[in-house]
Every structure is written in C-alpha cells, then in structure tokens.
N, C-alpha and C positions, 0 to 999 in steps of 0.2 A: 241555111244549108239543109240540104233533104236530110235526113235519118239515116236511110239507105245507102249513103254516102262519105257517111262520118265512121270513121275507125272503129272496130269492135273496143279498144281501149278507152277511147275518149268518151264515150255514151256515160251517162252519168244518171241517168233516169233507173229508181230503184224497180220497178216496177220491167222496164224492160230488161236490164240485168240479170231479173228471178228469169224472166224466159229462156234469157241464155243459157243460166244453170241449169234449168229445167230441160232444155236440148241436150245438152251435155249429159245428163244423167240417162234419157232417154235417147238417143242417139250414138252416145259416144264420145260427140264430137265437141273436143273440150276449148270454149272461148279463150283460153289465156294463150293459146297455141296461134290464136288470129285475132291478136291485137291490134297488130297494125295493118290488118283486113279490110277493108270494108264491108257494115255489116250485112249486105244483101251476098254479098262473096260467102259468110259465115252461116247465114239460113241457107245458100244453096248449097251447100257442103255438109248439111243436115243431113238432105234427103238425096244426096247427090255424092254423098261418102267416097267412092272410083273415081268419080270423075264425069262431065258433061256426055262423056262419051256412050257409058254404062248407065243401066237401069235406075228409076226411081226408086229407092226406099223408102216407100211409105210408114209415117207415124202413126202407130195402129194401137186401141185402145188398148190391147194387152196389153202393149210393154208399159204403157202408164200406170194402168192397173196393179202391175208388180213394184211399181215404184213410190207409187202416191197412196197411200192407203190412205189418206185421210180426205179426199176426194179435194183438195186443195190446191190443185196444181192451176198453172193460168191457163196452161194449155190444154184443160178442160173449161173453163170459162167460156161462155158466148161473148161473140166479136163485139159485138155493141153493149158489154158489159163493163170494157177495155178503159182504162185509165186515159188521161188524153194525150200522154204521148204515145202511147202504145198505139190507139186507132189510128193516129197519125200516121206511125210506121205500115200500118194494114191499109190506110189509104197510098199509099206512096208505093206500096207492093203494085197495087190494082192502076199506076198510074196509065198506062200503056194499054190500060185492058178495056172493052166497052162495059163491065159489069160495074155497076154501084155498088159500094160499100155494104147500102144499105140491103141487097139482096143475102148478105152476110152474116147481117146483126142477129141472127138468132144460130149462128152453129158455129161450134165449137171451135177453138184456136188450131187446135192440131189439125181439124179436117179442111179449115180455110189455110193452113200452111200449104197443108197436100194438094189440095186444088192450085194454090194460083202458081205456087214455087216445083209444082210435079210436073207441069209443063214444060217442055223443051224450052230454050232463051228464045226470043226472035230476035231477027237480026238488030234490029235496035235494043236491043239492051246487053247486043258483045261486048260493051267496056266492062259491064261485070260478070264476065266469064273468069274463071278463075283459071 
C-alpha cells in the first residue's frame, strides 16, 4: 500500500512521524486531528490551511528558524538525506509528475514540500482532495 494512502494514524515510521510533529509546530496543523486522514489529505492541509480553493501557504525558513534552534529539524534536511521510508513518501508525492526524485536530492524538505504540494491537484489526484 502507497504511504500516501495509509491513514495519518496507522503510519508507524519514527522518522515520518517527527515530520508530522514538525508540520504541526510549523504550520499549525496538528496530525492527531487527521488520523483517520489520509496522509497526502494531511500534507495538503499543511500548506493548504482554507482549503483547495484559497491560496498556498508556504513553509518559509523563518517560521523554522523560530522553532528549531538547533538546526535539527527534518524539514531542513536534503531530500536524498531522507530515511527510506520518508524518500519513499517524496517519491510517491512526485508520482504523477515528469520530475525525478533525483532532481531533489540536494534541497531541502520544506522547499520540495512547497514545490510539489503548492501546486494546484490535477485532475487525477481528486480522490485526495480533502
């Protein structure tokens, strides 16, 4: 089963989990509220706060900044630094898309969030409109 697809509750991988808290802290948007979410429903609701309708909110290194003093966050991490389920999940984002993963391995999680999830859904991927 894709990643992308599995419940924010049932994910079990420590490593993706810290992401979510770390969304959560920086975002707002707290994982325990979309449990029974699917987790690409829970990353578009990151940066998609209003709703599909309204503007992207982008995750911007200030608000990390203010959060993370210890420059230890995953979501400053490069992509091909990523644990192997986490790349998995960043593969699985890019599934629908012509770009390689690998064009990603060097920049940062927060700014590959905002890249591939600030873009509008296409029509193929409305089953995870929220």
């Amino acid at each position: 089963m894709k990643l992308l697809e599995q419940k924010v509750g049932k994910i079990e991988d420590s490593e993706i989990k810290e992401l979510f808290q770390e969304l959560r802290r920086v975002t707002g948007v707290n994982p325990s509220h979309y449990e029974d979410f699917f987790v690409i429903q829970f990353l578009q609701q990151c940066l998609y706060p209003k709703g599909a309708s309204e503007k992207v909110v982008k995750i911007e290194k200030a608000q990390i900044d203010q959060i993370d003093d210890f420059d230890s966050f995953i979501l400053r991490k490069k992509v091909g630094k990523a644990g192997d389920n986490l790349y998995r999940l960043f593969r699985e984002l890019l599934q629908n898309s012509p770009d390689s993963l690998d064009k990603y391995s060097g920049t940062a999680v927060y700014v590959f969030l905002n890249k591939v999830l600030g873009q509008k859904s296409k029509k193929s991927d409305r089953r995870y409109s929220w």
